[in-house]
C-alpha positions as CSV (number, residue, x, y, z in Angstrom):
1,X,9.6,2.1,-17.1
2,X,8.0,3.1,-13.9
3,X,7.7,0.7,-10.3
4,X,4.6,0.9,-8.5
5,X,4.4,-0.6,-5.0
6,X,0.8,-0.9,-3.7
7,X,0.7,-1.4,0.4
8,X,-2.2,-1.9,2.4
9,X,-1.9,-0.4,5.6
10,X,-1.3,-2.7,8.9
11,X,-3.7,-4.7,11.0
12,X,-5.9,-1.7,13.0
13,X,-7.7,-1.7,16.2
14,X,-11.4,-3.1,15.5
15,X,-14.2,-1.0,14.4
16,X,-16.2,-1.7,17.6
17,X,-13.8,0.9,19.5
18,X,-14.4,4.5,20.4
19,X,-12.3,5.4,17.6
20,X,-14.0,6.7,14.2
21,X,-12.9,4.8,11.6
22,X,-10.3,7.6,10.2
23,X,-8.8,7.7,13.7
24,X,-9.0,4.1,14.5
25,X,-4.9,3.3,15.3
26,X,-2.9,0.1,14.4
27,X,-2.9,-2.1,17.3
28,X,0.4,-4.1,18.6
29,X,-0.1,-6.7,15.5
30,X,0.1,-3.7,13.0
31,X,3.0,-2.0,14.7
32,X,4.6,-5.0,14.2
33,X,3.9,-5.5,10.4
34,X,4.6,-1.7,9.3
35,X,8.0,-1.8,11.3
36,X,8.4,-6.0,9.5
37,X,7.5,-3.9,6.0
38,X,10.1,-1.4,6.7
39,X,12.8,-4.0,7.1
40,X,11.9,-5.9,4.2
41,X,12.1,-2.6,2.0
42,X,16.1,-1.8,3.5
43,X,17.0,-5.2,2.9
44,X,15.9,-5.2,-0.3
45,X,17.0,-1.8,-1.0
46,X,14.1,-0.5,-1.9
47,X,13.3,3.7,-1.9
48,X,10.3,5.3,-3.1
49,X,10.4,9.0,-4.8
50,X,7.1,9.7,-3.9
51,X,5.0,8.5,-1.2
52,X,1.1,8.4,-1.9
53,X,-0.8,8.0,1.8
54,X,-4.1,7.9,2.9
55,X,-4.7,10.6,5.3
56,X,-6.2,7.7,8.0
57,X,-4.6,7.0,11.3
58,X,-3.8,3.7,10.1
59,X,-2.0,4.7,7.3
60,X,0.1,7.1,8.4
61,X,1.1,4.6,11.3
62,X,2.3,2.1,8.7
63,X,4.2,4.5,6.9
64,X,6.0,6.0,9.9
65,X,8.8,3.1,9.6
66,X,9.1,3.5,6.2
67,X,10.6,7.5,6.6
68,X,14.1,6.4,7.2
69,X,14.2,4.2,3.7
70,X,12.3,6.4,1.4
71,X,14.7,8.5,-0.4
72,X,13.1,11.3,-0.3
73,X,10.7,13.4,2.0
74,X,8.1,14.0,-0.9
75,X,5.3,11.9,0.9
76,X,1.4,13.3,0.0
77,X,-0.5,12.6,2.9
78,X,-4.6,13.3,1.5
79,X,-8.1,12.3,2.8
80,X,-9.0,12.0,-1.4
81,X,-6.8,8.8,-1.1
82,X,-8.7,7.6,2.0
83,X,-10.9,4.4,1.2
84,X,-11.2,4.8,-2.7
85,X,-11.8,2.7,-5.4
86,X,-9.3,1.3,-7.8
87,X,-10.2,3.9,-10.2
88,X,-9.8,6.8,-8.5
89,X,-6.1,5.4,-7.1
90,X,-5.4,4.8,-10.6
91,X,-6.8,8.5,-11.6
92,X,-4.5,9.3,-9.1
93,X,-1.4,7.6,-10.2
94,X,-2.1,8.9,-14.3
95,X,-1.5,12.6,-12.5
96,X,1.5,12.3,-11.1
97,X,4.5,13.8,-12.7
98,X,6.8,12.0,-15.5
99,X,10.0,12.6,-13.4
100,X,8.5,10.4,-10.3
101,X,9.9,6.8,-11.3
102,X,9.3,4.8,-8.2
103,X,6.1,5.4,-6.2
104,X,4.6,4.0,-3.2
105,X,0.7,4.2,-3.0
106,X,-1.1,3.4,0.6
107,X,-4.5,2.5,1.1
108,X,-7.4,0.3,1.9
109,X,-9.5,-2.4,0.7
110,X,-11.1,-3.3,-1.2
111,X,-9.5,-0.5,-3.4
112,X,-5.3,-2.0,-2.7
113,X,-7.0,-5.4,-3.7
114,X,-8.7,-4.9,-6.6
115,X,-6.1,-1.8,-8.2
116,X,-3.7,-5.2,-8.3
117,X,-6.3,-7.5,-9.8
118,X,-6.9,-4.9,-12.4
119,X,-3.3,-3.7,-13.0
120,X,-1.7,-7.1,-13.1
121,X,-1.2,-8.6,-16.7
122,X,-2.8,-12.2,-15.8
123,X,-4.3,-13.0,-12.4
124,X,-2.0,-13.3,-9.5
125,X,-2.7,-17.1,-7.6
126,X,-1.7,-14.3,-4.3
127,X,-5.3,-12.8,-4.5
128,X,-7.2,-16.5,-4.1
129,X,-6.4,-15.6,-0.3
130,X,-7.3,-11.7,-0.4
131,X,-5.0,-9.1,0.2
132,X,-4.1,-8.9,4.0
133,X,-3.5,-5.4,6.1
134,X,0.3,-5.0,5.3
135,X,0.4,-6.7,1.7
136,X,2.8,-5.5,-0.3
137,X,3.0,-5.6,-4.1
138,X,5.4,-4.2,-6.5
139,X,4.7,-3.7,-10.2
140,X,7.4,-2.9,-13.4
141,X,4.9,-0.6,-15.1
142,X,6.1,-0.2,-19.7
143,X,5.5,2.9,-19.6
144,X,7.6,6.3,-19.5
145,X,4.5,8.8,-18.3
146,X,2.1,8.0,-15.5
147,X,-0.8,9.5,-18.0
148,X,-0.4,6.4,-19.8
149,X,-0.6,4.1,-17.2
150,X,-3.9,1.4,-18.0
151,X,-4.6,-1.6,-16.5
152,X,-3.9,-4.6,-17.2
153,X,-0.4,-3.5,-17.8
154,X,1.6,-3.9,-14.2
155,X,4.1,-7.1,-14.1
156,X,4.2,-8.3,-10.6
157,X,7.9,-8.2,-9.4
158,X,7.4,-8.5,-5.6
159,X,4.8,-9.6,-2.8
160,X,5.5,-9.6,0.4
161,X,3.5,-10.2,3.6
162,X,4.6,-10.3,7.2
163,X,4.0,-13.8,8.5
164,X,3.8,-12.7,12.7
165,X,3.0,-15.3,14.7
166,X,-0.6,-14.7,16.4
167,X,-1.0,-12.5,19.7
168,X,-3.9,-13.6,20.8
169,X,-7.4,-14.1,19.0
170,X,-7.4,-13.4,15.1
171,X,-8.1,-9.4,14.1
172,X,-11.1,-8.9,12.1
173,X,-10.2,-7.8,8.4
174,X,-11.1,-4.2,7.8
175,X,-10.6,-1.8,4.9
């Protein structure tokens, strides 16, 4: 058996910025959510052997908070996981070493949103709302090598979602 948690990164500033959209930073909101992820990972006891982490701004922001709980220091920080399609994250995930048991994968949308849809077993009710910057799903995964992993085959064993009261007017969604 192998656990799978799926994060989208945290609310970013908007597009319309001077940043480029790889260097575009989370804004106070998203600061907010990675460091609400992180807490909801301790006090669940959660630790990740691997870290998989778009090279983006934004993801490495929301992942920051997460360094103290990860039990190890193994994160892979890539621009080939940057804004990709549920394929490739789950091309990805097939290459990754037997001996890593629980990984955690960060990304964008649309690719975070429909990698769940595809991996989940029966359609999670979650998704009728979309899968917001700082979603985080969990997955028991049947199987004892990532090469094997296929879709359709992910049991959803935890969701979780920052609910932050709003700081002004809503951010736009972005991938």
């Amino acid at each position: 058996m192998k656990t799978l948690y799926l994060l989208r990164h945290a609310h970013a500033e908007p597009r319309p910025t001077a940043y480029a959209d790889f260097d575009r930073p989370l804004n106070d909101r998203g600061r907010e959510e990675a460091e609400a992820v992180a807490a909801y990972c301790q006090t669940k006891g959660l630790t990740f052997d691997f870290v998989m982490c778009s090279a983006a701004l934004r993801a490495q922001e929301t992942v920051e908070p997460l360094r103290s709980i990860v039990s190890t220091g193994d994160i892979e920080i890539s621009e080939k996981f940057y804004n990709i399609s549920e394929d490739l994250i789950l091309n990805h995930l097939k290459h990754l070493p037997h001996t890593r048991e629980n990984v955690l994968y960060v990304g964008h949308n649309p690719g975070i949103a429909f990698a769940i849809l595809r991996l989940a077993q029966s359609f999670p009710p979650f998704l009728n709302e979309g899968v917001a910057p700082a979603t985080l799903v969990g997955f028991q995964l049947p199987v004892d090598s990532w090469k094997d992993l296929e879709w359709g085959l992910g049991e959803i064993i935890d969701v979780f979602h920052p609910t932050l009261a709003p700081t002004g007017s809503p951010a736009p969604e972005e991938s």
